[in-house]
C-alpha positions in Angstrom: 13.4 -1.0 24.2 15.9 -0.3 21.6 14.4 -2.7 18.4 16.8 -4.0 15.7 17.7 -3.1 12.2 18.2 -6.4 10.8 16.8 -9.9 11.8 17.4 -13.3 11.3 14.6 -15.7 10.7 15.3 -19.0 9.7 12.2 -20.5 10.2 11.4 -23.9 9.1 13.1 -26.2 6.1 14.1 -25.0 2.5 11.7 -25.4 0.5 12.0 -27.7 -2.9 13.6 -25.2 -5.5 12.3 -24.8 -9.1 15.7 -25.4 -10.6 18.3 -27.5 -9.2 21.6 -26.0 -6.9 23.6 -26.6 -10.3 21.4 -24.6 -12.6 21.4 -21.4 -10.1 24.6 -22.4 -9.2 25.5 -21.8 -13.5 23.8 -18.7 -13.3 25.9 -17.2 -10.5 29.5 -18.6 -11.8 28.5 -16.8 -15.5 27.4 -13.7 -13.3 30.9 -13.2 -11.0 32.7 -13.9 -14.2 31.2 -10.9 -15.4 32.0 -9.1 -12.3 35.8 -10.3 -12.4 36.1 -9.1 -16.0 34.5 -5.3 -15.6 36.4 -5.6 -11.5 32.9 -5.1 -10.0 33.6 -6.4 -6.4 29.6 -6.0 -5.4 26.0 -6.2 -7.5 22.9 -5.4 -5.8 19.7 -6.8 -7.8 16.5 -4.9 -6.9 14.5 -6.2 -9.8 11.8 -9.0 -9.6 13.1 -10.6 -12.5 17.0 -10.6 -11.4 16.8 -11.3 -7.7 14.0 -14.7 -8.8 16.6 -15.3 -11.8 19.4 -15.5 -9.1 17.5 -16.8 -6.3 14.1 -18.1 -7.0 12.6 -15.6 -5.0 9.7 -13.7 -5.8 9.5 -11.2 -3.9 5.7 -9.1 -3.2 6.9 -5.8 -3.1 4.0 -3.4 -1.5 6.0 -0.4 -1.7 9.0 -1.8 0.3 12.9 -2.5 -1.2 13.9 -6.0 -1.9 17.6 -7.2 -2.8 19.8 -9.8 -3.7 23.7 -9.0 -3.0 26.3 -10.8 -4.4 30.0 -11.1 -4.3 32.6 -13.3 -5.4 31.9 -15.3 -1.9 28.8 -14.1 -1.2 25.2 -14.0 -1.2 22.6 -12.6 0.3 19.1 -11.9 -0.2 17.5 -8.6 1.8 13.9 -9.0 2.5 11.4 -7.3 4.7 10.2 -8.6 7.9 6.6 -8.5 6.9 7.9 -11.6 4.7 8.9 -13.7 7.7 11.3 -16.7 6.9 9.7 -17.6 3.6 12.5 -15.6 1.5 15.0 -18.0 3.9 13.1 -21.1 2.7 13.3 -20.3 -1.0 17.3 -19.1 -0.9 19.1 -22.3 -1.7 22.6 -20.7 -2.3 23.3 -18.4 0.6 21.7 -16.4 3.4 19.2 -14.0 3.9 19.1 -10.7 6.2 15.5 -9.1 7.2 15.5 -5.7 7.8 12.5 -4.1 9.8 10.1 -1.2 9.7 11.1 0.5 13.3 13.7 2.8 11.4 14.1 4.7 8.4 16.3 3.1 5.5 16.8 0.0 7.3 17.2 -1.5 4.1 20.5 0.9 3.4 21.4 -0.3 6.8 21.1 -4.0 5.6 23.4 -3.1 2.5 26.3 -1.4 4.5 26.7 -4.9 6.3 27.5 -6.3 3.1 28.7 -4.9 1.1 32.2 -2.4 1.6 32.1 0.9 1.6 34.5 2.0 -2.2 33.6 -1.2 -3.7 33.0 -1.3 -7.3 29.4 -1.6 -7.5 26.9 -2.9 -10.1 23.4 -1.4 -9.8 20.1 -2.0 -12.3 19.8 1.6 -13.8 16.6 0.1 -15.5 15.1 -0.6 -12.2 16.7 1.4 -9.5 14.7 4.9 -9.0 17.1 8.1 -8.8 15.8 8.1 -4.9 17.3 5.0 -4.2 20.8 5.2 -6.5 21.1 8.7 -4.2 20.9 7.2 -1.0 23.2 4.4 -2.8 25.9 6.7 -3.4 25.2 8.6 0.8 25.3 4.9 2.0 28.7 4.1 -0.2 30.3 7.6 -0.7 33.8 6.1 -1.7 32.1 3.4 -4.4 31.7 3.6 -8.2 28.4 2.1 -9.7 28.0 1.2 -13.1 24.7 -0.7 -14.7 24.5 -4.9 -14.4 20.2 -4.9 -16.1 22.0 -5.0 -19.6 24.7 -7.2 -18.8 22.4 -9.9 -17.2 19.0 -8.8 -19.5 22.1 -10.5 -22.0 22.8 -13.4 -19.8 19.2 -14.3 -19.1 17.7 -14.1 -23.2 19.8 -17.6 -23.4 17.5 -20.1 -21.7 19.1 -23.2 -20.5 17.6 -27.1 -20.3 15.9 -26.3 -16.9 14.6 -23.2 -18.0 13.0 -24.5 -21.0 11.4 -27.5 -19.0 9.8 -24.9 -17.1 8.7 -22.8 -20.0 7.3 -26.1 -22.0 5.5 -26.9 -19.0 4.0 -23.1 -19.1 3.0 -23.3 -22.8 1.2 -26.5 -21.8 -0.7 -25.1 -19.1 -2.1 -22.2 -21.4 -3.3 -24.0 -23.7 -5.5 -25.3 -21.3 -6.5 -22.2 -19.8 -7.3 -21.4 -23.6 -9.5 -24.5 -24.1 -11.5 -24.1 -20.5 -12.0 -20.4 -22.0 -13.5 -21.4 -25.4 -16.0 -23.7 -23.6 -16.9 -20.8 -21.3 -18.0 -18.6 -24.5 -21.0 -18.0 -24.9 -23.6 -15.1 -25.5 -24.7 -13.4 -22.6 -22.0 -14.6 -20.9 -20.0 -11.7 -18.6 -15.9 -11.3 -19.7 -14.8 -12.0 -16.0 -16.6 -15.0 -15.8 -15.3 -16.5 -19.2 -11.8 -15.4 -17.6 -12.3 -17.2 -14.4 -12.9 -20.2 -16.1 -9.2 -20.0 -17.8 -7.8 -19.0 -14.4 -9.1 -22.1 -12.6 -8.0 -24.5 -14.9 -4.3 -23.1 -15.1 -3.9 -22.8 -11.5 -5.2 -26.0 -10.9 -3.0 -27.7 -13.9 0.0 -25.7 -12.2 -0.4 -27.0 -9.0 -0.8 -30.9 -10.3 2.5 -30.3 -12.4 4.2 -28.6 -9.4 2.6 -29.6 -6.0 5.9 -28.1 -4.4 5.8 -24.6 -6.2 4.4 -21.8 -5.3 0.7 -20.7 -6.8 0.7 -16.8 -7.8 0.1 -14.3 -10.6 -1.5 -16.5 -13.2 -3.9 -14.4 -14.7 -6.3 -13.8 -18.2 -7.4 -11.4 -20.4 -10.5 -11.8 -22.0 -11.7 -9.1 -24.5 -14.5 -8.8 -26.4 -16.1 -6.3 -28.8 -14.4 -2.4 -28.5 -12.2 -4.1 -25.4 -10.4 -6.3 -27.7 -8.4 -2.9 -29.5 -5.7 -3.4 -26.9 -3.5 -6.1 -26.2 -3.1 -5.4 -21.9 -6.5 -4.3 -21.9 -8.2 -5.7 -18.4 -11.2 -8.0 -17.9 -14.6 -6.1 -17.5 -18.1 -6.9 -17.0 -19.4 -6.7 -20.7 -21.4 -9.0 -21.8 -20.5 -11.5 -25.0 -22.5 -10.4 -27.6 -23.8 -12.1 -30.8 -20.7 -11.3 -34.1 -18.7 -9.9 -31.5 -14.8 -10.3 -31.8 -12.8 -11.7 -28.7 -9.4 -12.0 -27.3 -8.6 -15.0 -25.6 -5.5 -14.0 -23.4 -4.2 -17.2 -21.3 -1.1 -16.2 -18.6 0.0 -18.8 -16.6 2.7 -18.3 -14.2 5.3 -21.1 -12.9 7.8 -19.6 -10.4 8.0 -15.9 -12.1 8.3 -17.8 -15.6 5.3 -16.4 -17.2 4.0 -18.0 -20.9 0.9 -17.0 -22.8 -1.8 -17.8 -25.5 -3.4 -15.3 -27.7 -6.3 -15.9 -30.3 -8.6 -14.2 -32.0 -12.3 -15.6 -31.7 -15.6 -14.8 -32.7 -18.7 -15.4 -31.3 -21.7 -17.0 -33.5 -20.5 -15.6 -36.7 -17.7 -13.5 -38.4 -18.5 -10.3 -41.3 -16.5 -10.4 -44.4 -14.7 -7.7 -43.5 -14.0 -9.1 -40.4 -12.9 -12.8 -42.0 -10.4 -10.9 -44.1 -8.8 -8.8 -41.8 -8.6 -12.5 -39.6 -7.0 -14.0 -42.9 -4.6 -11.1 -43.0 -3.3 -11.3 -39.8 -3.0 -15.2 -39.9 -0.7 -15.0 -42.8 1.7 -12.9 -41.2 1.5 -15.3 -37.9 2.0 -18.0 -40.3 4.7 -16.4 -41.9 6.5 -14.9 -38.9 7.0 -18.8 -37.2 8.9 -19.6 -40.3 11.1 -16.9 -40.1 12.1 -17.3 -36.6 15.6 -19.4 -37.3 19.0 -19.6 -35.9 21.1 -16.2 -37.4 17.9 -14.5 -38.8 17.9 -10.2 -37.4 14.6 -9.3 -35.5 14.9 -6.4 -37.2 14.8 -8.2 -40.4 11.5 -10.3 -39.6 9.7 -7.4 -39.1 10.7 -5.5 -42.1 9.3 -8.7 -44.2 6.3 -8.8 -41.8 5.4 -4.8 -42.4 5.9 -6.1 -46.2 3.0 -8.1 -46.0 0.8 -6.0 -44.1 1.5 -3.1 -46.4 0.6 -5.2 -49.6 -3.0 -5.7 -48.1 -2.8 -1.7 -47.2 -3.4 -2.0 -43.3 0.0 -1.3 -42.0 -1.3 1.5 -40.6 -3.2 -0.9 -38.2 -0.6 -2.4 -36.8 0.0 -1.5 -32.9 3.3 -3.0 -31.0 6.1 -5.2 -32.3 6.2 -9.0 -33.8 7.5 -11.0 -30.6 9.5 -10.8 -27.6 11.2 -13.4 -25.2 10.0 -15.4 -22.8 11.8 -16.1 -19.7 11.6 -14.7 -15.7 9.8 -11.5 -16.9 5.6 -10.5 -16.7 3.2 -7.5 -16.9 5.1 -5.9 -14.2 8.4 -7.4 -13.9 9.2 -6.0 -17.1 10.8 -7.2 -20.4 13.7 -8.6 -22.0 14.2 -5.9 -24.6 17.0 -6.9 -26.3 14.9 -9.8 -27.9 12.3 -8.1 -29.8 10.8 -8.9 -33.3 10.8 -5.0 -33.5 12.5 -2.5 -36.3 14.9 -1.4 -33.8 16.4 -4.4 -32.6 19.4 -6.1 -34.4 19.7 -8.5 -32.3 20.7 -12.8 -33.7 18.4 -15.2 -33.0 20.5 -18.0 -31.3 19.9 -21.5 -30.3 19.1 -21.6 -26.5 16.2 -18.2 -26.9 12.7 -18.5 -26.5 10.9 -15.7 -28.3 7.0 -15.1 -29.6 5.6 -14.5 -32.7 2.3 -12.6 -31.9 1.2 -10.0 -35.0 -1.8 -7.6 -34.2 -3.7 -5.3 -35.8 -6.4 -2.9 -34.8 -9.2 -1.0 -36.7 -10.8 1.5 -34.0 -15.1 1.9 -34.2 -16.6 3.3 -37.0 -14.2 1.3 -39.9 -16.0 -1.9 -41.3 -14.3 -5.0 -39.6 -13.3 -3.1 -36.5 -11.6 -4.3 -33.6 -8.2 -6.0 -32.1 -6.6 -9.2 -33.6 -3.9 -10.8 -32.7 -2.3 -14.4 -32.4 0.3 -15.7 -30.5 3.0 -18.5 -30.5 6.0 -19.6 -28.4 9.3 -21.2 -30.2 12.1 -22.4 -28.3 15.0 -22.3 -31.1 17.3 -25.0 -30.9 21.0 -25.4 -33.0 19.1 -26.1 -36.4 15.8 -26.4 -36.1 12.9 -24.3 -33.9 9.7 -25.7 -31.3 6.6 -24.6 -31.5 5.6 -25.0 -28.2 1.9 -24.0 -28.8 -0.6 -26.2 -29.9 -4.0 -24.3 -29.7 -5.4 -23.6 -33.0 -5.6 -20.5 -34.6 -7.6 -19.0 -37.3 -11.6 -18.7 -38.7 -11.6 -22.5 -39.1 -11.5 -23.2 -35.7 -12.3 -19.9 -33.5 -15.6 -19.3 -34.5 -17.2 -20.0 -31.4 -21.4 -21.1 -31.5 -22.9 -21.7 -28.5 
């Protein structure tokens, strides 16, 4: 029995989309402008972040390819069989193509059928490993490629009404997390089962707000004592301990749009060393949400942020940049790069972003006041004024946690 290359299965009804047919339907008419100005006739999306962008679709990838093809009348998402019809369900646009495990590159296959063979082509260079872009160019031997991550990493950094809705909704649902974790504190108490708490009361709040959605991804990090001196740092079994620091990390995830929460607490009772260094870090968070504004330079926050830092000599201390964006991006989707409260960037700030502020520092063991600190906000920046979407409290007044 000969088996196929490429399936079909339409099985059951589309499901409710996140964002209505207009919004994607927005997305995609920006998109093949793009592709009718730079005469790219074809653009395959690999990335999580692009093909749920494009198709609110996120796919689970398990060492198989996933893509989204689209054309000027087009489009297509390519799943794998193991996925059954549930890519179909969640493509409200256009049509999906399986392709199956019974031969090698079936996914190439699935590409040849639609797209043409010396099309212009727009690839993700940020995404698309040099094993793949090589069978690319065997599959398509008369085609030029050229890179589409910047292009739509561009697009995507504007959020529009829906996608702040979502967002809101996201920043909500942290702070909850963050509250169910505070009342899990306690000494004695093991990291993974203070995180568990946060989990719970996310997904649950997640599913209430979006009965329709899909439930996946929403995850914590909570971090006490050495644990704490990185910011992706995983949950372990260490025990809360009496004067310990702690890192309350809250992740929710609505339909690949992940949002977050990060405080610094302390459990019982805070050293001097320890409430200054707090102190520090809360006047640069303080000042950092004021200087998020329509027209101000990332680059330029950060240079007055290192100002302060530098006046209370712990600079040195400081471990990653000021902010980023918030949008269809996580702890492995990736980033928006282009919108970060970092040195390098020169990127505006415009109305329509969605960015962090989130200073750290870090003192390693050994140096009085040791540990991580850090604080996080979101602000959706509007035409002449900016929202701070977070509401948890921050700071010694309120963090020190007694059981």
């Amino acid at each position: 029995m000969q088996m196929p290359q490429t399936l079909s299965i339409p099985n059951g009804e589309k499901v409710r989309p996140t964002f209505s047919k207009e919004e994607l339907g927005a997305r995609l008419a920006k998109l093949r402008q793009y592709m009718s100005e730079r005469n790219l006739e074809a653009v395959l999306f690999t990335s999580y972040h692009n093909i749920n962008y494009y198709s609110d679709f996120v796919y689970c990838r398990f060492g198989r390819d996933y893509g989204l093809v689209v054309t000027q009348d087009s489009y297509t998402t390519v799943t794998a069989n193991i996925d059954g019809g549930q890519p179909y369900r969640r493509n409200q646009l256009g049509d999906n193509v399986v392709y199956t495990d019974w031969q090698k590159d079936n996914f190439f296959y699935a590409l040849k059928n639609l797209i043409k063979d010396g099309a212009n082509i727009g690839v993700e260079y940020d995404h698309m490993p040099l094993q793949n872009l090589e069978k690319m160019k065997a599959a398509f031997p008369s085609s030029d490629f050229s890179d589409i991550g910047v292009p739509t990493m561009k697009m995507r950094m504007i959020k529009s009404e829906e996608e702040i809705a979502v967002i809101k909704n996201g920043a909500r649902v942290a702070d909850i997390g963050g509250a169910a974790i505070r009342e899990a504190i306690a000494v004695g108490v093991p990291e993974y089962e203070i995180a568990l708490a946060g989990v719970q009361a996310m997904v649950r709040e997640i599913a209430a707000t979006y009965p329709h959605g899909e439930l996946m991804d929403t995850w914590v990090w909570f971090q006490s004592g050495i644990n704490t001196d990185g910011a992706h740092n995983p949950v372990t079994s260490r025990k809360v301990e009496a004067g310990d620091i702690l890192s309350l990390n809250t992740f929710p995830m609505i339909a690949g749009y992940y949002t977050a929460l990060e405080r610094t607490l302390f459990s019982e009772f805070a050293s001097d060393r320890h409430l200054e260094l707090w102190e520090i870090n809360c006047k640069v968070h303080r000042r950092g949400l004021e200087l998020i504004r329509p027209g101000a330079r990332c680059c330029d926050i950060a240079a007055e942020l290192n100002e302060i830092f530098l006046e209370h000599d712990v600079l040195q201390y400081r471990t990653f940049g000021y902010g980023h964006s918030f949008g269809t991006l996580s702890h492995y989707y990736g980033r928006e790069a282009g919108l970060e409260l970092r040195e390098d960037i020169d990127t505006v700030i415009e109305p329509g972003m969605v960015v962090s502020m989130e200073p750290m520092l870090m003192l390693p063991e050994g140096l009085a006041g040791a540990g991580g600190y850090r604080e996080h906000d979101i602000l959706v920046v509007g035409e002449d004024s900016v929202e701070n979407i977070t509401k948890f409290p921050f700071g010694p007044e309120h963090n020190i946690v007694k059981s």
